[in-house]
N, C-alpha and C positions, 0 to 999 in steps of 0.2 A: 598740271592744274594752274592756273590764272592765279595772278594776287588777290585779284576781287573774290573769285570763288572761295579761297581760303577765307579771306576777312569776314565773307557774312556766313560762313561754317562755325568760324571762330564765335560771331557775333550770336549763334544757335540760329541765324535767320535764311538759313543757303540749304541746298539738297545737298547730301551724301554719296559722295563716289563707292557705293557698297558692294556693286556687282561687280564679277570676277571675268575671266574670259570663259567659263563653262556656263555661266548665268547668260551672258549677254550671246553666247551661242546656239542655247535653247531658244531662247525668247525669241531669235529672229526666225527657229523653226517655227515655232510655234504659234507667233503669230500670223504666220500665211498658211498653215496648216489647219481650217476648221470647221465652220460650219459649208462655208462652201465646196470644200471638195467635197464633204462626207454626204453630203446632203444634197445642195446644187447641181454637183456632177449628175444627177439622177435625172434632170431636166435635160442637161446637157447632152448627156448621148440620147436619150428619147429624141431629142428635135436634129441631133447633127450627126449619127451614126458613129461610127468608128474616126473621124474627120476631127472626132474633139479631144484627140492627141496632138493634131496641128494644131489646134485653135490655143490650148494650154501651151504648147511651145510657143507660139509665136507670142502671148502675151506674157510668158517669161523673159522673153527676149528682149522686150522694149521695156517691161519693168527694171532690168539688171540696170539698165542706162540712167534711169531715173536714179537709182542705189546708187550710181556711181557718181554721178553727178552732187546727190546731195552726199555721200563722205567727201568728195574734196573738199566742199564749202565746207561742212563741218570742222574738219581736218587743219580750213585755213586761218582760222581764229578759236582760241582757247578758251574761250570767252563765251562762247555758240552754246545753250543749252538743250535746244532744237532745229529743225530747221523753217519754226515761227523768228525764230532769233535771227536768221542770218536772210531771211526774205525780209523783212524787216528792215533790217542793217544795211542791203543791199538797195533792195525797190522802194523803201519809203516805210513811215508807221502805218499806211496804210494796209501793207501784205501781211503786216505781225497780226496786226486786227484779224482781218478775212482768215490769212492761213489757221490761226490759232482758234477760231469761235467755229468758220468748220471743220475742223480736224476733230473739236471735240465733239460737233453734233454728227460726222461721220460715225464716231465709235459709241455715241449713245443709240445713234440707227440701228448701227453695226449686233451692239449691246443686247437690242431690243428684241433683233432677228436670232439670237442666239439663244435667248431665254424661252422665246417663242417655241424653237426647236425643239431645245433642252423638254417643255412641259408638253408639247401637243402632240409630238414625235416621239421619241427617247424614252420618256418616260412613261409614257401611255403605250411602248410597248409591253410594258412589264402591269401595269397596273391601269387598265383602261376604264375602271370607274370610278379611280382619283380623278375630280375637277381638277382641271390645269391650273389655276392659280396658285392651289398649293404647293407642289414644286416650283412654280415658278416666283414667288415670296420665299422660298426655303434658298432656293441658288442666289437669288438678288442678296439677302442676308450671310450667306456665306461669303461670297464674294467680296463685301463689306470688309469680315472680319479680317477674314485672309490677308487684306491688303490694310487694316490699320495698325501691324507692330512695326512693323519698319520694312525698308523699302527689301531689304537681303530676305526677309519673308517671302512677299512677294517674287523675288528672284528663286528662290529656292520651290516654292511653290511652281511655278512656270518651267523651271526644269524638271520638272517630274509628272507635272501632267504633258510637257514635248514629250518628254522620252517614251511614256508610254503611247504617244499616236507613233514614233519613228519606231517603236517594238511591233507595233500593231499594222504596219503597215509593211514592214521587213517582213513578216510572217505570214503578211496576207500572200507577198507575191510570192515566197517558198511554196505555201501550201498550191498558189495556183499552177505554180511550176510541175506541182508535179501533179497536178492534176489533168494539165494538158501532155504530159508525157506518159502518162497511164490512161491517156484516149476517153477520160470521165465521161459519161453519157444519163444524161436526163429530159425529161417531157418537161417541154416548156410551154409559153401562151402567149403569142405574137400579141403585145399590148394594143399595137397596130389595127389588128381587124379581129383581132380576139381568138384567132386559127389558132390550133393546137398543132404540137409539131415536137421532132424529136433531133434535139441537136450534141453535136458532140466538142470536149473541148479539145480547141486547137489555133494555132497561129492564124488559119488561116479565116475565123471567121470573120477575121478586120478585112478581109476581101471578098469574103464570100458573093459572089453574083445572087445568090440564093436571097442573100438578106440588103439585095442592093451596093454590094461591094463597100471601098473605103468611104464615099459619099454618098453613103446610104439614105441620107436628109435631103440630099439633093444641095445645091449651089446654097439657097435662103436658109437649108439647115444650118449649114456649115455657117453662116454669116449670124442665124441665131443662136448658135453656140455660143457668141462671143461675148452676147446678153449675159447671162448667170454665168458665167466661167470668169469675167472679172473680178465678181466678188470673191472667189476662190482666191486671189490672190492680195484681198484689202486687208492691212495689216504687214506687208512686206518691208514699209521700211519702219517697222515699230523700235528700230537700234536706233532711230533717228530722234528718238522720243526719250529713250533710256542712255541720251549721251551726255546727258549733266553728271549722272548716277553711274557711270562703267567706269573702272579701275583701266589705267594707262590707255585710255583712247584710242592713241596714235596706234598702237598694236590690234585691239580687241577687234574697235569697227571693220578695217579694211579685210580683215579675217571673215569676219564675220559677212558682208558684202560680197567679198570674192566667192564664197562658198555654195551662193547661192544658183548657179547652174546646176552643178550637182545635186541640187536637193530636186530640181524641179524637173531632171529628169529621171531622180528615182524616187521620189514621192509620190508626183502628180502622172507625169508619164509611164511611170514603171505601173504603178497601180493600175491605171485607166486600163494599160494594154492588158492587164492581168485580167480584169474583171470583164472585159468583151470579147477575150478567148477564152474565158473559162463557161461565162452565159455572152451565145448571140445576141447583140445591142436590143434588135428586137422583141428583147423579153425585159426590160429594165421599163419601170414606171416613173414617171414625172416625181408622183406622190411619195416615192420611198426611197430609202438611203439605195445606195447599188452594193455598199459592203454588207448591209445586215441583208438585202435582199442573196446574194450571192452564194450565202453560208444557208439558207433559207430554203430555197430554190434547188439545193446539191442536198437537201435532207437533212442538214449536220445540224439540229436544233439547238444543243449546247453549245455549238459556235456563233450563230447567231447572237444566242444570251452575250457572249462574250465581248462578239463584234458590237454590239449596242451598247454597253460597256465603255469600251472604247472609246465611241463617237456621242456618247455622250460628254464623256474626260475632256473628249478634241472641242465642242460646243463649249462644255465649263472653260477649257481654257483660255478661248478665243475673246468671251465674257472677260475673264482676267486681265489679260492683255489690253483690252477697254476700258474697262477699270483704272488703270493703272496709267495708261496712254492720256483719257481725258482728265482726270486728279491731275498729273502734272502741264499741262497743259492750259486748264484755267489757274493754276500755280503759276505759271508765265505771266500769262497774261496781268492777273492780279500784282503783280511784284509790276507790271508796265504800265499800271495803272488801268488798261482795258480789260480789266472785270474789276466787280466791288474786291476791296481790301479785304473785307474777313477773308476771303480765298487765301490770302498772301501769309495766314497764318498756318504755323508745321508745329506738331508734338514735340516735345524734346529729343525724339527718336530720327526728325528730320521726315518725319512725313504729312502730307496737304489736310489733315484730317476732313475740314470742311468743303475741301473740293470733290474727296473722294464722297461724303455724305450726299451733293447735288447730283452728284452720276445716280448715286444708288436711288434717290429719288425720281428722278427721270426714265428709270429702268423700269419703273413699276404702270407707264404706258403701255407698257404689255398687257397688263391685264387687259386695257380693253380691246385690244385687238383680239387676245384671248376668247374674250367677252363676245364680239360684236362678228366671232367666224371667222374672224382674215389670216389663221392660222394655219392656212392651207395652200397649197401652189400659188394660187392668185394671191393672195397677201401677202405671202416671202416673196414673192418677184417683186413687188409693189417696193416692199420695205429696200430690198435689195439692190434695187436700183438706183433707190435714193443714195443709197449707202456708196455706191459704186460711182455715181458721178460727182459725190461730195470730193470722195478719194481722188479722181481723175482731176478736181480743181486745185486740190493741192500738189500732185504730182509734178500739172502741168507748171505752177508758180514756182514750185523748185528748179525746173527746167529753164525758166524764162530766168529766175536769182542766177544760175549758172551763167546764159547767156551774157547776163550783164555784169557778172565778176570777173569776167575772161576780157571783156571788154575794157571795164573800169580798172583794174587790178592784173593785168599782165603779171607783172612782177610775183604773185603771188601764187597762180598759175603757173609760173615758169620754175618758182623754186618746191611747188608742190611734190611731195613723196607720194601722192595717192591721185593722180591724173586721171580721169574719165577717160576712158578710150573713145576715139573720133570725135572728140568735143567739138565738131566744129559744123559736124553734120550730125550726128543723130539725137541730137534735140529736137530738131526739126523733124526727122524722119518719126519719132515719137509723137512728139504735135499732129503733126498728121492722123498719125493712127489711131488718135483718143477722136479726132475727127471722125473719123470711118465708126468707130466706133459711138458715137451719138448718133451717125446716120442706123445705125444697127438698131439701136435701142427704139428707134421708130419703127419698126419691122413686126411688133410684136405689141397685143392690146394689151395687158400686165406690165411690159417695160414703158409702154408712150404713154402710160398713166402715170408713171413714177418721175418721167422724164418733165412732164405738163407741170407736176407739182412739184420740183425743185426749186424753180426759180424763186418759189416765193420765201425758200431760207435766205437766199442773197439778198433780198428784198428787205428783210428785216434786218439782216447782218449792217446793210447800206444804209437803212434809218440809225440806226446803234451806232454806226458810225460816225453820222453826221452828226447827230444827238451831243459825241463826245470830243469832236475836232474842233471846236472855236473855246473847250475850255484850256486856261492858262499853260498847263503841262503839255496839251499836244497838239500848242502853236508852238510851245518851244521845240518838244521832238521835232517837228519838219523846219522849226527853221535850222536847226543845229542839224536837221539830215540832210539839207539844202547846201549847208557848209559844208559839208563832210565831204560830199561828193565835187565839188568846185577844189577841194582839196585834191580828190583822189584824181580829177581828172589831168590837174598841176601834175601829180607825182608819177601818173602812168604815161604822160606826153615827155615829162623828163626822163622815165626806166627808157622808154622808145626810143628816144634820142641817141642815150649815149649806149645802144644795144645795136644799133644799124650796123 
C-alpha cells in the first residue's frame, strides 16, 4: 500500500483495502457472469445458431488482452485506485474525466437493464400480476443496503450470490451431460416458422444439417451475435474497480486476471454448448432466459423454479456489482475534483455513502421504461447497447493508457512482474475488433437505435468538461500533467540510452 493511501486511511478520508483473495475472486466471476448470459444469450442463439460458441470465445479473447493490459498499469503504480487513475496519470485529466463519468453511466445503464430483468422477467415468472415496479423498488432498496455497512459487506455479499450462478451453472451442465448420454427426447416448436418437431439430445445438434448446421444464422447471424453477446461480458474488468479496496494487490489481481480463460470456457462456452445439445437452437426464443427455458421445455417444472431462482441471484448480482462499481467511481472522481465534493465524503466504515445513494436514485429510471413497455426484447437491446459501447470506450482508452505507458515508461514495463502478453500487437488487433464490432451494431434496427443515441452521453460528458477545464484546479492538473510527462520523456530517453 502507498504512503498516501495509508495517510488518508489514517486521516478516516481513504477506502479500505477490505477485500481478500476469495472476495476479489468471486467478484471478478460475478461480474461477467449476469444478465447477459442468462438472459442475452437467448437472443443470441435465436439470430446466430450454434455459431454463438465462437462468437463468446472470440470476445473472450480479446477481452483477456484488455485484463491484461490494464493489471500491468495498475500493477505499475501503488498509488492507481482504478484504471480512471492511471488513464488519467497517463493521457491527461482529460481520460480520468471521460473514463470515470462513463464508466459510472455504463453500470447505471448496465444497473437499469438488470432491474428491468429482475421485475419484467424473473419475477413475473413467479408472480405475473405483481406490477413490475414493485420488485423493481424492492431490489433498488435492497441493493442500497447491502452495499452501505462497509465495503467487506459488499464483498461478502458478491461471493455468495457468484458462488451460487458458478453452483448453478456446474449443475446445469452435469444434468445436461447426462441428458445427452441418456439420448433425452422431447416435442419441441421451431420458433422459426412455428413447425412442431421432435428432437433429441445430442452433441450433434451443433451440427445438425436438419437445423442448418454450426451456422445455422447464416454469415449476418453469426455477425449479429456479436450485438447482445458483448454485454454478456460488461463487468469483466470490475477487479480494476475494486483495486483500491483488495488486500495485497500484486498477488490477488494478476490471479484473478489469469483465471479468466477458464471461466469463459466453462461458464459461457460450457453452458451454451450444454443448452443447444440438450434443446435444438431452433426452439430457444429471443423473449426468454435459454436456462429457465431448457428445464421448462424437458418438463422438469421444479427446476425451472429453481433455474429462475438462480438468474434471478445472477441479475441481483450484476445490479450489485454496479452498485458498488459506480459508488466508487464518482468517489474518484469527487476526491479529483471532477464530481461535486459531497461525493468525496465516506462513513466511518470507509464507505461513499452519497455516491452510492446517486446510483440508487438513477436506478429508479427503470420504472419508466417499466412504465412506458421498453421491457421487452426491443428495449433490452436498446438499453444494451448503450451499455456495451460505453464499456467498449473505456476498454478501448485502457488499451490506448497501455499504448502510451510502454511507450512513455519503458523502464516500467521492462521491470514489470505482470506483462501483457504481445504488448505490442494486440492492442491494435483489439482496436480493431471493437471496430468490427460497431460495424455489427449497424446490422440490426434495436442496436442502430442504441448506437444513434450514444453519442449524445459524450456530448454532454464534453460540455461537463469544458464547463470544468479553465477552472483554477484543472489548469493546474494539465499543467503539472504537461510536466510530468516532459519528465517522463527525459527519464525514458535516458533508461534507452544506457539499455542499448
Amino acid at each position: 500500500m502507498s504512503t498516501q493511501t495509508e495517510i488518508s486511511q489514517a486521516e478516516g478520508s481513504g477506502l479500505e483495502r477490505a477485500l481478500s483473495n476469495r472476495h476479489i475472486q468471486l467478484i471478478a466471476i460475478g461480474g461477467a457472469i449476469g444478465t447477459g448470459l442468462f438472459m442475452g444469450s437467448g437472443k443470441t442463439i435465436s439470430v446466430a445458431g450454434p455459431s454463438v460458441v465462437l462468437v463468446y470465445m472470440i470476445i473472450g479473447f480479446m477481452l483477456y488482452f484488455v485484463m491484461r493490459a490494464m493489471g500491468e498499469l495498475l500493477l505499475s503504480r501503488t498509488d492507481y485506485r482504478n484504471f480512471a487513475d492511471f488513464a488519467g496519470d497517463i493521457l491527461g485529466p482529460w481520460a480520468a474525466f471521460f473514463v470515470g463519468w462513463t464508466y459510472w453511466f455504463c453500470w447505471v445503464v448496465t444497473g437499469v437493464a438488470d432491474v428491468i430483468v429482475i421485475a419484467s422477467v424473473y419475477i413475473n415468472y413467479w408472480l405475473p400480476a405483481l406490477p413490475a415496479w414493485i420488485p423493481a423498488v424492492a431490489v433498488i432498496v435492497l441493493l442500497i443496503l447491502l452495499n452501505l455497512p462497509s465495503v467487506r459487506g459488499f464483498g461478502e455479499t458478491e461471493f455468495w450470490f457468484a458462488m451460487i450462478k458458478i453452483v448453478a451453472i456446474v449443475a446445469l451442465i452435469a444434468v445436461g451431460l447426462v441428458l445427452v448420454i441418456t439420448g433425452f427426447t422431447a416435442d419441441y416448436t421451431n420458433v422459426h416458422d412455428n413447425s412442431s418437431f421432435e428432437g433429441s439430445a445430442s452433441f450433434f445438434n451443433l451440427f445438425d444439417p436438419a437445423y442448418g448446421g454450426f451456422f445455422g444464422g447464416g454469415f449476418m447471424g453469426f455477425v449479429m451475435g456479436f450485438q447482445i453477446a458483448v454485454f454478456a461480458f460488461v463487468g469483466i474488468e470490475l477487479v480494476g474497480t475494486a483495486a483500491a479496496e483488495t488486500k495485497n494487490p500484486e498477488h490477488n489481481l494478476p490471479k484473478a486476471v489469469n483465471a479468466i480463460p477458464v471461466r469463459i470456457l466453462l461458464f459461457y462456452v460450457g453452458s451454451l454448448v450444454i443448452l443447444m445439445s440438450v434443446v435444438p437452437w431452433v426452439a430457444f426464443s429471443k423473449d426468454e432466459s435459454p436456462f429457465v427455458m431448457l428445464f421448462s421445455l424437458a418438463g422438469i417444472g421444479a427446476a425451472a423454479h429453481l433455474v429462475n431462482l438462480v438468474v434471478l441471484t445472477s441479475a441481483t448480482s450484476s445490479a450489485n456489482s454496479g452498485i458498488y462499481s459506480t459508488s466508487r467511481m464518482v468517489y474518484t472522481l469527487a476526491t479529483d475534483g471532477d464530481a461535486p465534493s459531497v461525493f468525496a465524503k465516506l462513513t466511518s466504515r470507509k464507505v461513499p455513502r452519497n455516491a452510492l445513494f446517486l446510483t440508487g436514485v438513477l436506478l429508479l429510471s427503470s420504472l419508466v421504461l417499466l412504465a412506458t413497455g421498453l421491457d421487452k426484447s426491443t428495449g433490452f437491446s436498446i438499453v444494451t447497447t448503450i451499455s456495451s459501447l460505453c464499456f467498449m470506450f473505456v476498454w478501448t482508452l485502457i488499451l490506448v493508457s497501455y499504448l502510451v505507458y510502454r511507450k512513455r515508461r519503458p523502464q516500467d514495463h521492462a521491470t514489470s512482474k505482470f506483462k501483457m502478453p504481445l504488448g505490442t500487437v494486440m492492442p491494435y488487433v483489439v482496436m480493431a475488433f471493437f471496430v468490427f464490432l460497431l460495424w455489427a451494431f449497424t446490422k440490426d434496427a434495436d442496436t442502430l437505435a442504441g448506437l444513434i443515441a450514444t453519442p449524445v452521453w459524450f456530448l454532454l460528458v464534453g460540455i461537463g468538461y469544458l464547463a470544468l477545464r479553465n477552472n483554477p484546479a484543472h489548469a493546474k492538473q494539465r499543467a503539472d500533467h504537461v510536466a510530468k510527462v516532459a519528465e517522463e520523456k527525459q527519464a525514458a530517453a535516458a533508461w534507452l540510452a544506457s539499455n542499448r
